[in-house]
C-alpha positions in Angstrom: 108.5 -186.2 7.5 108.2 -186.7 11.1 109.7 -184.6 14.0 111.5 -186.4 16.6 112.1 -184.5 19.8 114.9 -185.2 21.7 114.5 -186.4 26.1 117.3 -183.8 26.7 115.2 -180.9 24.6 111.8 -182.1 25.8 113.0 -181.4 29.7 114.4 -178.5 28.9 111.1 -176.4 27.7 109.5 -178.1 30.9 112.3 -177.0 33.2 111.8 -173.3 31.5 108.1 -173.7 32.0 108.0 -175.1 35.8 110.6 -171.7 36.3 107.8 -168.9 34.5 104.9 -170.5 36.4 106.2 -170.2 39.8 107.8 -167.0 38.8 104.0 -165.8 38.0 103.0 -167.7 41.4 105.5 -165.5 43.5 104.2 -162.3 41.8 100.7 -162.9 43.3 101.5 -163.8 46.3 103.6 -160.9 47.1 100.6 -158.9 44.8 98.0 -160.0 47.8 100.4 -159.8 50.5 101.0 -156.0 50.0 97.1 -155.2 49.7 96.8 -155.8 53.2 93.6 -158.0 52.9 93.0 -160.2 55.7 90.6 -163.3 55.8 89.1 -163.2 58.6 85.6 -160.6 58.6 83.9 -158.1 60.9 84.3 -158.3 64.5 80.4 -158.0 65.0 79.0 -159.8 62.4 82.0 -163.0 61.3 81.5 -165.1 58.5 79.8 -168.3 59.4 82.5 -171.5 59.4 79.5 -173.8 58.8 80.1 -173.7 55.6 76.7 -171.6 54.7 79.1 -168.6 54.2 76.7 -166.7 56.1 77.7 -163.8 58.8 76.2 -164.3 62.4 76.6 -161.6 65.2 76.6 -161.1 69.0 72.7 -161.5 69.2 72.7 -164.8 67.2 75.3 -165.9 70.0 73.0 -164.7 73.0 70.0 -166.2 71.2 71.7 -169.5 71.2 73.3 -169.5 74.7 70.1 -168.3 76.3 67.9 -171.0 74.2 69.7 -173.4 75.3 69.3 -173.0 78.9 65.4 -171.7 78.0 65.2 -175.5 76.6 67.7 -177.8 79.3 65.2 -176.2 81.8 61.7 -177.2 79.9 63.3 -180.7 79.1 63.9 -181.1 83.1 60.3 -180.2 83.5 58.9 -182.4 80.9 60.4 -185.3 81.9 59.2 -185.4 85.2 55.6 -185.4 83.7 55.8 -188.5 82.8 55.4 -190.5 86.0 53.5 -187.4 88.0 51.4 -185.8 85.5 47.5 -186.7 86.0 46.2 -185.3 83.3 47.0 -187.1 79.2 46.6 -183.7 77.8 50.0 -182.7 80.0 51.5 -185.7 79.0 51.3 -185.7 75.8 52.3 -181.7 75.9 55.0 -182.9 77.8 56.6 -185.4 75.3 56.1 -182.7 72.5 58.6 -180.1 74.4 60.9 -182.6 75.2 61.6 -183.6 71.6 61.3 -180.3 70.1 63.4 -178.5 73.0 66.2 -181.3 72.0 66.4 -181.2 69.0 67.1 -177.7 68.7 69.5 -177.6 71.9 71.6 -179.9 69.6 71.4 -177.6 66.6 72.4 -174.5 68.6 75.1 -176.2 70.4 76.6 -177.1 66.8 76.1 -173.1 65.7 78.2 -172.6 69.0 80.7 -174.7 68.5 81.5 -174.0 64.6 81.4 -170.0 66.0 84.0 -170.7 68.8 81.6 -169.4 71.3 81.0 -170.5 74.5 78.2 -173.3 74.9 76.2 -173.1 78.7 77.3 -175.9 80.6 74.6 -177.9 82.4 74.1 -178.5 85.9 73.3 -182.2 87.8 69.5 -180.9 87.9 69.9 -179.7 84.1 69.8 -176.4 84.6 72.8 -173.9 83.8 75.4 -174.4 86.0 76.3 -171.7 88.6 79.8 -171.5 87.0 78.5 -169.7 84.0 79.9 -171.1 80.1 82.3 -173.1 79.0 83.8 -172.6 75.9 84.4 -175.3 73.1 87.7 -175.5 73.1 88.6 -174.3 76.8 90.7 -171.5 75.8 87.7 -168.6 75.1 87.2 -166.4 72.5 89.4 -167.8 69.5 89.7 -164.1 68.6 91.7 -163.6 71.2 89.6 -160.7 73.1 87.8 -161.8 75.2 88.6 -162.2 78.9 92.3 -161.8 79.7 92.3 -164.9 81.6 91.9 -166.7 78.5 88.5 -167.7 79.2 84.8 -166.4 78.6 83.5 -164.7 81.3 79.8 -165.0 81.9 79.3 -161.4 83.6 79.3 -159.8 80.1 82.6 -158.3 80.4 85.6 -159.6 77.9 82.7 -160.1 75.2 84.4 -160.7 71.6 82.9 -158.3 69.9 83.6 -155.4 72.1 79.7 -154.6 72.0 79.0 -155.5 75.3 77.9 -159.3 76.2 77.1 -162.0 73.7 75.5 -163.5 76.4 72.9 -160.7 76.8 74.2 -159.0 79.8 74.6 -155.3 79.1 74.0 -156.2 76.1 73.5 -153.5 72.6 70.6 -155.7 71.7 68.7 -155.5 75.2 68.2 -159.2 75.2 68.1 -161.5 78.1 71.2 -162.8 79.4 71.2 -166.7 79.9 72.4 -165.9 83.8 73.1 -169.2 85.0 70.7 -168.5 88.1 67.7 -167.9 85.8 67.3 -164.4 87.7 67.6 -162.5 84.9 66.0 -164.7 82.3 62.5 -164.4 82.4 60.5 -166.7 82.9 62.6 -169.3 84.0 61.6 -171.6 87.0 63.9 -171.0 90.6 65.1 -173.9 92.3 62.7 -173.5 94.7 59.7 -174.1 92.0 61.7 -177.0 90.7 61.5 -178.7 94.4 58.0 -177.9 94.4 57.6 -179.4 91.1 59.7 -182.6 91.7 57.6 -183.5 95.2 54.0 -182.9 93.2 51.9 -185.7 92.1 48.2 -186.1 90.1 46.1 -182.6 89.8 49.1 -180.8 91.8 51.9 -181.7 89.6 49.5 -180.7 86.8 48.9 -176.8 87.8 52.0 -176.3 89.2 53.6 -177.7 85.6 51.3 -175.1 84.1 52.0 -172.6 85.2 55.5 -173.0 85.5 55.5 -173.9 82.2 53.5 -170.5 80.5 55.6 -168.3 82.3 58.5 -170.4 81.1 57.1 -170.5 77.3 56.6 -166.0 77.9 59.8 -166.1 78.7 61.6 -168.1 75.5 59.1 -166.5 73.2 60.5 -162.9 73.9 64.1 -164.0 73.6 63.0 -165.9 70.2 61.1 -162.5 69.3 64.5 -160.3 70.0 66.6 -162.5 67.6 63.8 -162.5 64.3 64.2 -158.5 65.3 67.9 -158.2 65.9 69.7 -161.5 64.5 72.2 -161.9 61.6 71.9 -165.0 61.2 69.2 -166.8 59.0 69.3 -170.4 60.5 69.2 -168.9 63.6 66.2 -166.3 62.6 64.1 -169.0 61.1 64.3 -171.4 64.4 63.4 -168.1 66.8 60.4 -167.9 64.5 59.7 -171.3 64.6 59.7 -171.2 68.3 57.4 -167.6 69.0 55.0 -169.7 66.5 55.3 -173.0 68.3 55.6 -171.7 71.9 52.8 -169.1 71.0 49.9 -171.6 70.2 51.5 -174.2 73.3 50.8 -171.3 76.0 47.0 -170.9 74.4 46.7 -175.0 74.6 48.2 -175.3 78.4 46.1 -172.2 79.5 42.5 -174.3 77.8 44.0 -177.3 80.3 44.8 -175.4 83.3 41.1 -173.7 82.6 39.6 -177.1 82.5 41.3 -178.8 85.3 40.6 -176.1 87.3 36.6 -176.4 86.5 36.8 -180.1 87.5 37.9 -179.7 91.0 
């Protein structure tokens, strides 16, 4: 014989169930509420909201903020190459930085952005602009301790880890700070190279792009060295090694030209 269950019966056991379930939901809330848990992770080394679920730290920041003005300053240097350069070799060299520099400018400006940290602005010229970083989202550190102004400062004070820069400046991990004047980056060309630079043509341009360009490689390669050393990370440590390998066997090639140009004249 069948069993016919009534509309007004059936509702009722859901009605009693719908109660015990968020009766059981309550408990774990207030369960989780009184652990004190928080989600959000260490102050020096966050969770990553790339959505790799890995932790980065201060010197992944500094590695990515000074890259990127290591790179914006190479890329301004390569391009020029193109209508002044005499020699192919210096050409070609040329268009290889360009397109490697940019492509990882872009990546590191991404790793910035998802952090919350503060991405070098560019000047007119390309280089870092003398009013330090701006940050993504205009308001700082989204951690809230950072400058008390609301906004990153680029001296190394207000950092948002409380470990001194993440910019480099007086910073734990005695890396460079991306200054915007290049000063204490090293390295990195002074405006008065990049005139001299700009106004070269032929075997000139060619040195002087050179040797610029080595001591501007030197430079990269031991901020790149500091973060396979120091970093948290691993995106971040397998680009810095990517670029001491890269940069590495560029300097070697560009010193072979510079040997041989200077043997032709």
């Amino acid at each position: 014989m069948s069993t016919y269950r009534s509309p007004a019966r059936a509702s009722g056991a859901v009605a009693v169930a719908v109660v015990a379930a968020l009766s059981l939901a309550s408990c774990g809330t207030d369960t989780a509420s009184s652990s004190g848990t928080t989600p959000t992770g260490s102050p020096t080394a966050s969770a990553s909201p790339t959505g790799t679920g890995q932790a980065h730290d201060a010197q992944d920041v500094s590695f990515a903020q000074g890259m990127i003005q290591y790179h914006r300053q190479a890329i301004e240097m390569a391009d020029l190459a193109e209508t002044r350069a005499e020699s192919q070799d210096v050409k070609s060299l040329a268009q290889d930085i360009k397109q490697e520099d940019q492509t990882q400018v872009d990546q590191m400006t991404q790793w910035l952005t998802s952090w919350g940290e503060p991405v070098p602005e560019a000047s007119p010229t390309g280089t870092a602009s003398p009013t330090g970083t701006q940050s993504p989202t205009g308001t700082g550190s989204p951690t809230g301790t950072g400058s008390p102004t609301g906004t990153q400062s680029p001296t190394g004070t207000g950092s948002p880890t409380g470990t001194g820069s993440p910019t480099g400046t007086g910073s734990p991990t005695g890396s460079p700070s991306p200054s915007s004047s290049g000063g204490n980056m090293p390295g990195m060309a002074t405006q008065e190279e990049l005139d001299s630079l700009r106004d070269a043509t032929g075997a000139d341009f060619d040195q002087q792009f050179l040797t610029l360009m080595i001591k501007h490689h030197e430079g990269s390669v031991e901020l790149a060295r500091t973060e396979t050393e120091q970093g948290e990370y691993q995106p971040a440590k397998d680009a810095a090694q990517s670029i001491v390998d890269t940069q590495s066997q560029q300097i070697q090639e560009m010193k072979r030209i510079q040997s041989e140009n200077q043997n032709q004249y």
